[in-house]
C-alpha positions as CSV (number, residue, x, y, z in Angstrom):
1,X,2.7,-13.7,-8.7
2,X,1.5,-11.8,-11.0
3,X,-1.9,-9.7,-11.6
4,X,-3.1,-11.4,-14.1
5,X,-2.6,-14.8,-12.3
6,X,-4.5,-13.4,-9.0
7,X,-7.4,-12.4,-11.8
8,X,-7.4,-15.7,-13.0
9,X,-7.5,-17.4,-9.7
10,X,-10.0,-15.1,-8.2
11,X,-12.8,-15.8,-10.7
12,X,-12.8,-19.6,-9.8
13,X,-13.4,-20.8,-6.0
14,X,-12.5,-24.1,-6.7
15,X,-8.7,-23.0,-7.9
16,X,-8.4,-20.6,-5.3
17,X,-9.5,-23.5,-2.6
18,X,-6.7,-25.7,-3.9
19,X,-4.3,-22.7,-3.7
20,X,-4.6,-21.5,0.0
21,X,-5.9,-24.1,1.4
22,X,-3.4,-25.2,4.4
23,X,-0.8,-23.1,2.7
24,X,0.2,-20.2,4.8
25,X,3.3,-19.3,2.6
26,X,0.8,-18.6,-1.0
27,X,-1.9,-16.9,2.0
28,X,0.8,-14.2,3.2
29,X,2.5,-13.5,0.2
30,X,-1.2,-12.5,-1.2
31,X,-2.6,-10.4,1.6
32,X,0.8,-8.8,1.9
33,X,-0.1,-7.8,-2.2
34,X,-3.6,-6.7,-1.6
35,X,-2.3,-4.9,1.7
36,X,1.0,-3.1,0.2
37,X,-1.1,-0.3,-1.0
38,X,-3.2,0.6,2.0
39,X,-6.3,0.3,0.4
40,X,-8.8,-0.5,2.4
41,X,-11.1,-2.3,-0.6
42,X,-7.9,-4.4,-1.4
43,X,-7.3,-5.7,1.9
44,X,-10.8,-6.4,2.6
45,X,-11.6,-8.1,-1.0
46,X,-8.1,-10.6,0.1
47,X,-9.1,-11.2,3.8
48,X,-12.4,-12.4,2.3
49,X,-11.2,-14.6,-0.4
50,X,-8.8,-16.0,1.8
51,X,-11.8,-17.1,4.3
52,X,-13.5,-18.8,1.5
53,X,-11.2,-20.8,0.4
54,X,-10.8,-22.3,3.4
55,X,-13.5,-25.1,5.0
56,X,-15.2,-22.1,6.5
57,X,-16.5,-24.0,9.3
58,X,-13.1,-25.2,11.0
59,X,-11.7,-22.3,10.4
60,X,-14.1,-20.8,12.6
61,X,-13.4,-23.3,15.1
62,X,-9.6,-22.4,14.8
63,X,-10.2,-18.8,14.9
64,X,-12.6,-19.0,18.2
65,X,-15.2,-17.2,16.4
66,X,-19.0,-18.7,15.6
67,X,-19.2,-19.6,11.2
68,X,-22.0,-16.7,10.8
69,X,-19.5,-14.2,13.0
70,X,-16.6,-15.1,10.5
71,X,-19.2,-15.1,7.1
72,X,-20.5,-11.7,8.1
73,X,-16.9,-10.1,9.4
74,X,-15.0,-11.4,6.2
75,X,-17.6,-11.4,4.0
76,X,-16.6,-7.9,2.3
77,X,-19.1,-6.4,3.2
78,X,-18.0,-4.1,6.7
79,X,-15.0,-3.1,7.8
80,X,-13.3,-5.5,10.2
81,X,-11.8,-5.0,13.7
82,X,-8.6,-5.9,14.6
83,X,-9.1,-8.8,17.3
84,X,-11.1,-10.8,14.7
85,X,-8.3,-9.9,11.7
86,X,-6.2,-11.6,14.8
87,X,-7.8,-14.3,15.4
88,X,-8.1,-15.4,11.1
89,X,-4.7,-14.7,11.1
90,X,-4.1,-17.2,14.3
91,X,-6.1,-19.7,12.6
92,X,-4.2,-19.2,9.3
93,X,-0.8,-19.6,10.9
94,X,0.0,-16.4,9.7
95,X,1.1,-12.7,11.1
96,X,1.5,-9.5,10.1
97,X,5.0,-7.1,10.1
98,X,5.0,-3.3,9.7
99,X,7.6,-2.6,7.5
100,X,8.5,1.1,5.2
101,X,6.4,1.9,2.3
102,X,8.2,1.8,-0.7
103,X,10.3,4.8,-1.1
104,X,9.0,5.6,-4.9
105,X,5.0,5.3,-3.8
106,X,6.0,7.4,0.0
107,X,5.3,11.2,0.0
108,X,7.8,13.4,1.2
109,X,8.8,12.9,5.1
110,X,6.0,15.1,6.9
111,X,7.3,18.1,8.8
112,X,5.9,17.1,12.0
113,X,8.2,14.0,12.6
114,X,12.0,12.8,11.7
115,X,11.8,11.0,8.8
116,X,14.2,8.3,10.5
117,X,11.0,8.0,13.0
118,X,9.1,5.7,11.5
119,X,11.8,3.2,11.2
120,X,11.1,3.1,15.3
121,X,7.1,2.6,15.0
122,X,7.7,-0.1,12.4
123,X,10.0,-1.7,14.6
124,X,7.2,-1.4,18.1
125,X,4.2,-2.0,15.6
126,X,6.0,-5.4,14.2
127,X,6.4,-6.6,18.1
128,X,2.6,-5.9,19.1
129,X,1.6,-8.0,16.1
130,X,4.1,-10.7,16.6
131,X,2.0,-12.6,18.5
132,X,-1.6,-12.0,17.4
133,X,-2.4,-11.1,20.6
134,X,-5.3,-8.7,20.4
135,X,-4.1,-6.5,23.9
136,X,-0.7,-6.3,22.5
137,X,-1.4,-5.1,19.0
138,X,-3.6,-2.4,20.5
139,X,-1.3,-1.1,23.1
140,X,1.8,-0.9,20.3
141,X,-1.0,1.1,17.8
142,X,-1.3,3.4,21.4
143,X,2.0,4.2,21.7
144,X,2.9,4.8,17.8
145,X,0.0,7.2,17.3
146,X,0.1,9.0,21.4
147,X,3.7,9.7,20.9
148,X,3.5,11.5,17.7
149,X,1.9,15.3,17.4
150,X,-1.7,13.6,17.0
151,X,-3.5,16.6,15.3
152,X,-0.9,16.5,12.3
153,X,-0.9,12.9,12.3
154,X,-4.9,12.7,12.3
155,X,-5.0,15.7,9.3
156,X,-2.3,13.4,7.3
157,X,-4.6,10.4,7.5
158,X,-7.8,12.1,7.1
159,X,-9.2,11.3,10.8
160,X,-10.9,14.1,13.1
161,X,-8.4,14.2,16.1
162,X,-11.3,12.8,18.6
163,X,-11.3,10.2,16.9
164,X,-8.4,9.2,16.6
165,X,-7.8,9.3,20.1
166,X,-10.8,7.5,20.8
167,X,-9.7,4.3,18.4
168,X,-6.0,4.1,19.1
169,X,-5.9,5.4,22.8
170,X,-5.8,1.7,23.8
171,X,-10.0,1.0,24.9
172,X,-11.3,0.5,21.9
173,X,-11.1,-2.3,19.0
174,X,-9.9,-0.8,15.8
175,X,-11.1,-0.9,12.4
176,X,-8.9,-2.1,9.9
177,X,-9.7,1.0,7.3
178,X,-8.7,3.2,10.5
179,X,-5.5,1.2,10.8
180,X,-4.2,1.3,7.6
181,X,-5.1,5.3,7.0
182,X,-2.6,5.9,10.0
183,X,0.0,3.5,8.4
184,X,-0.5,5.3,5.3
185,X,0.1,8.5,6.9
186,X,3.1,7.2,9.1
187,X,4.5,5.8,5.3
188,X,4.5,2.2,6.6
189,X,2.5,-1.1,5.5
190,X,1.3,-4.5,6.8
191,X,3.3,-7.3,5.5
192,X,1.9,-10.7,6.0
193,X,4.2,-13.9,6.6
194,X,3.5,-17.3,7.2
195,X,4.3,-19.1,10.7
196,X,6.8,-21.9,11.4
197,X,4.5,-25.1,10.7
198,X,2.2,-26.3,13.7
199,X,1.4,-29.7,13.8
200,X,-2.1,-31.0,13.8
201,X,-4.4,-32.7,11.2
202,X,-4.7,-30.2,7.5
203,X,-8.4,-29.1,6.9
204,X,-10.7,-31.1,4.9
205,X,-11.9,-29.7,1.3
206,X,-14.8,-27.1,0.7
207,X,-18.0,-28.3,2.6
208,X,-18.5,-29.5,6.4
209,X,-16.3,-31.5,8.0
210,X,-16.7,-35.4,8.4
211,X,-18.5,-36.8,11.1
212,X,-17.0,-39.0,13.0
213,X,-17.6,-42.9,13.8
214,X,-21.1,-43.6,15.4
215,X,-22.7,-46.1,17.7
216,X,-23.9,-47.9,14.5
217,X,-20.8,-47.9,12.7
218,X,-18.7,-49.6,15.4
């Protein structure tokens, strides 16, 4: 799609609510354009347009999370962690891949790892996000930064070596702008795609849900 046809849908609610609304194909094929950068204010802006196009309140249901907790993490306004970028994407029947960067927006290979590397943390990263399991992701984000040469990695993504052993050494729950500043650096991106279909009843419009029968009506 193009960028003037995400402009277009982005300035109206109601369009955008008809779009991704039980649609996990037109949701990953989005984030995967506002992700293919690694730009942090891209990837936030689509995970919170996504939300709000959704019926907010069973989403939050789907996603395990309280409506305020899923309002104030997608909201655009912070930076989200990676369990509750999880859990969305659980709820939207979507996951995310690690896949190259494209070769014309890559640097050069960095000296401090084979260039043919990466291909091999794509690869790990992809399994630990398979399954939108929060402990798995993490550990696969431990073992792709750990078994690097951490202080060239850290300088290439613009992290103080502390800290990047404190946020990927596997104890912590990562930010998403700290995730995507190591992809950058390792030349890989996120790629979103949709899930086989799961069964189960599609989500009602914009609004709360309906309540069900009552005493009185049966």
């Amino acid at each position: 799609m193009t960028g003037n046809r995400w402009a277009m849908l982005t300035s109206n609610k109601a369009i955008l609510a008809d779009f991704f609304r039980d649609n996990p194909a037109a949701i990953a094929r989005y984030l995967s354009e506002k992700m293919k950068e690694n730009d942090f204010d891209a990837a936030k802006t689509g995970l919170s347009l996504v939300m709000q196009a959704q019926n907010v309140q069973m989403l939050a249901r789907d996603a395990g999370l309280r409506r305020d907790a899923l309002y104030r993490t997608f909201g655009g306004r912070i930076d989200p962690q990676l369990s509750r970028i999880l859990r969305l994407f659980d709820a939207l029947n979507v996951q995310a891949c690690v896949v190259r960067a494209d070769p014309s927006e890559a640097h050069s290979a960095p000296s401090w790892t084979a260039p043919d590397a990466f291909e091999g943390f794509a690869k790990r990263l992809t399994q630990g996000f398979a399954s939108n399991r929060f402990e798995e992701a993490v550990l696969a984000l431990k073992e792709a930064v750990l078994s690097q040469n951490v202080s060239a990695l850290a300088r290439e993504a613009g992290i103080e070596r502390r800290s990047m052993y404190k946020t990927f050494g596997g104890a912590v729950d990562p930010n998403l702008s700290r995730i995507l500043k190591v992809l950058a650096a390792m030349q890989l991106r996120l790629l979103v795609v949709p899930l086989p279909h799961r069964s189960g009843l599609p989500r009602p419009k914009l609004g709360r849900p309906p309540k069900g029968p009552t005493a009185k009506d049966a």
